[in-house]
C-alpha positions in Angstrom: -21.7 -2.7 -23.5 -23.7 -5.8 -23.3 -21.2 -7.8 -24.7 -18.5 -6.5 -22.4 -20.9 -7.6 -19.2 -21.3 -11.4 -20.5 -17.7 -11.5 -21.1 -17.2 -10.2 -17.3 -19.7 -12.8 -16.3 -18.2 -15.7 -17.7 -14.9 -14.7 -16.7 -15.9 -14.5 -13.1 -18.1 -17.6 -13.3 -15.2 -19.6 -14.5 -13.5 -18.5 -10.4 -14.7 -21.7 -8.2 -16.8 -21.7 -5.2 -20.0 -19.4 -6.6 -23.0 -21.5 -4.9 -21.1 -21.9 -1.2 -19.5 -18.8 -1.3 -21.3 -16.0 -3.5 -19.2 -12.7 -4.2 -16.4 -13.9 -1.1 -14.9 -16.3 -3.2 -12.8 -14.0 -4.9 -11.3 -12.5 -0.4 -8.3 -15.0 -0.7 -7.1 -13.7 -4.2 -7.3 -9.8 -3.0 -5.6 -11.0 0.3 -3.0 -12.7 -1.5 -2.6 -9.5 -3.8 -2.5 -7.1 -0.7 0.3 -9.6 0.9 2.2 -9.2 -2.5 2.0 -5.2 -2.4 3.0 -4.9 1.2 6.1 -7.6 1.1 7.1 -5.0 -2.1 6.8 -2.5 -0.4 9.0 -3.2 2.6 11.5 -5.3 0.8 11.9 -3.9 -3.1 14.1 -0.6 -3.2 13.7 1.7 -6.2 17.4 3.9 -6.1 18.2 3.0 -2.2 15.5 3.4 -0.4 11.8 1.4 0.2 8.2 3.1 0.9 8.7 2.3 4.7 12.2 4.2 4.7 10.6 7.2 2.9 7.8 6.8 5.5 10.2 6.8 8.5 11.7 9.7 7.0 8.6 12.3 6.9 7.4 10.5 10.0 10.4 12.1 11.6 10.4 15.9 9.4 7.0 16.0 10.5 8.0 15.6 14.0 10.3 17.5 14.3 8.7 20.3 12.9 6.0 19.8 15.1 8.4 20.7 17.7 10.1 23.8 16.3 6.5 25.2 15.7 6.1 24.3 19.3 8.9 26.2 20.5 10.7 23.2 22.0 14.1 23.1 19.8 15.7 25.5 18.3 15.9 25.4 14.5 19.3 23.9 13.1 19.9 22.7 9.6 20.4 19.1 9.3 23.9 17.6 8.6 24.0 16.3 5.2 24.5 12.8 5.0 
């Protein structure tokens, strides 16, 4: 286990920046990384369809079964596509 913690260290003491700015040297790579996972997740599609169109889509079930529970529409089966 020791071993594995000096390894750790000297890999993160290779990262630039330690005496100015301590353990936020490393906020611009996860920033970068999050920037990555979101422009994926908007732009790659897996079949036909991305995480914000599967996202729009139980957005809107949700919805509207929040309004049949509320009495306001009557229930009708959606229209397959």
């Amino acid at each position: 286990m020791l071993q594995r913690s000096t390894t750790l260290r000297y890999f993160l003491d290779l990262f630039p920046g330690k005496r100015r700015f301590g353990p936020y040297r490393f906020l611009p790579v996860f920033f970068c990384i999050g920037g990555v996972m979101e422009w994926i997740m908007i732009n790659v599609r897996i079949g036909k369809e991305t995480f914000y169109d599967v996202y729009r889509r139980k957005q809107s079930e949700r919805e509207y079964q929040q309004k049949v529970a509320d009495g306001g529409t009557a229930v009708n089966e959606p229209s397959a596509k």
